[in-house]
C-alpha positions as CSV (number, residue, x, y, z in Angstrom):
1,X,-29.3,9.9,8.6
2,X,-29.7,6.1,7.1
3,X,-27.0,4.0,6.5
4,X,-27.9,3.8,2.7
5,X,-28.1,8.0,2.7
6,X,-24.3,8.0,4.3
7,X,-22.9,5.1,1.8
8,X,-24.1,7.1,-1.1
9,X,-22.7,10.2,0.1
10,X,-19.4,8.0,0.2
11,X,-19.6,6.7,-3.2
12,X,-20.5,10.2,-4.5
13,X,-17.1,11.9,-3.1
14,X,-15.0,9.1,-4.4
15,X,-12.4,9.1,-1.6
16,X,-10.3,5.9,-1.0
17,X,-9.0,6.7,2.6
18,X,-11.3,8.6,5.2
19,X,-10.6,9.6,8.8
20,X,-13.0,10.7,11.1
21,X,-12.8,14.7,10.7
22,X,-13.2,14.0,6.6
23,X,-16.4,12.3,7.4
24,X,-17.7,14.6,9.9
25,X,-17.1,17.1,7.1
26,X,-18.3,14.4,4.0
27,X,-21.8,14.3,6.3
28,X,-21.7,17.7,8.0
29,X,-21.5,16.4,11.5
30,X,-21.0,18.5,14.5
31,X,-19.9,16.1,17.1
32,X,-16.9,13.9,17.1
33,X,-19.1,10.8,18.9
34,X,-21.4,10.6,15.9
35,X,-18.3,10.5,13.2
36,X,-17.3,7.6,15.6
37,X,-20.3,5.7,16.3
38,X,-21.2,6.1,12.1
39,X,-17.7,4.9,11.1
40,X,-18.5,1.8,13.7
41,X,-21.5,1.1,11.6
42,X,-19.9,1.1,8.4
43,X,-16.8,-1.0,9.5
44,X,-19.9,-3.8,10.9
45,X,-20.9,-3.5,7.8
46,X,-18.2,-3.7,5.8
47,X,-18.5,-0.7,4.0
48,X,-14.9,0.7,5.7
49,X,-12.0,-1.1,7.1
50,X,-10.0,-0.1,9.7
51,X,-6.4,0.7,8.9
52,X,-5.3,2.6,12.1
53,X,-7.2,4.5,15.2
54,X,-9.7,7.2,13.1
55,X,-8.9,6.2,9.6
56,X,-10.7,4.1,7.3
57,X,-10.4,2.7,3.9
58,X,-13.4,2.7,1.7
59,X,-14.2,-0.7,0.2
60,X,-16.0,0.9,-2.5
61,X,-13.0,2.7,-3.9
62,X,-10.1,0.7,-2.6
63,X,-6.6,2.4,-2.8
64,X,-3.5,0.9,-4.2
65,X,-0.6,-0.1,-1.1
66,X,1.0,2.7,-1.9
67,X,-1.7,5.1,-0.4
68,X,-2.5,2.9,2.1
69,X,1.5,2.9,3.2
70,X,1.1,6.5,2.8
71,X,-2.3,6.6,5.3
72,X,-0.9,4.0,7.8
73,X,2.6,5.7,8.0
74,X,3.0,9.4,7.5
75,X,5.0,11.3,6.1
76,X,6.3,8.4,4.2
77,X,7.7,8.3,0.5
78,X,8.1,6.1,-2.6
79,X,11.9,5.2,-3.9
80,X,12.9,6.0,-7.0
81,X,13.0,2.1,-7.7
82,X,9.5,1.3,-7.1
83,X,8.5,4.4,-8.9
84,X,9.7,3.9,-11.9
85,X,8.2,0.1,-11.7
């Protein structure tokens, strides 16, 4: 599969925060090394940004901090303060 075939594919689904089973599943991929070596690609190319060990922020949809607190940290919540803000 092309780069340009797996981007769109990415675009298409509209997720914000991807780890590697949720694109093995986004590109029906049967091995874990091929998740890898395509998420290695896409981070080259600037398509995803790391955020921690298997997960990956799209830069086509970018999340607010929030989810990305909530990707980097889990379980993890929002106060009552900055939710009302």
């Amino acid at each position: 599969m092309r780069i340009v075939d797996i981007i769109k594919i990415i675009k298409k689904s509209g997720v914000k925060i991807v780890s590697l089973s949720d694109l093995r599943k986004l590109l029906d991929i049967e091995k874990d090394n091929t998740s890898y070596k395509i998420a290695e690609k896409l981070v080259a190319e600037k398509f995803l940004l790391r955020l921690k060990k298997g997960v990956y922020l799209s830069t086509f949809n970018p999340p607010d901090s929030f989810e990305i607190a909530n990707a980097i940290y889990t379980p993890s919540y929002i106060s009552l303060e900055s939710a009302l803000n």
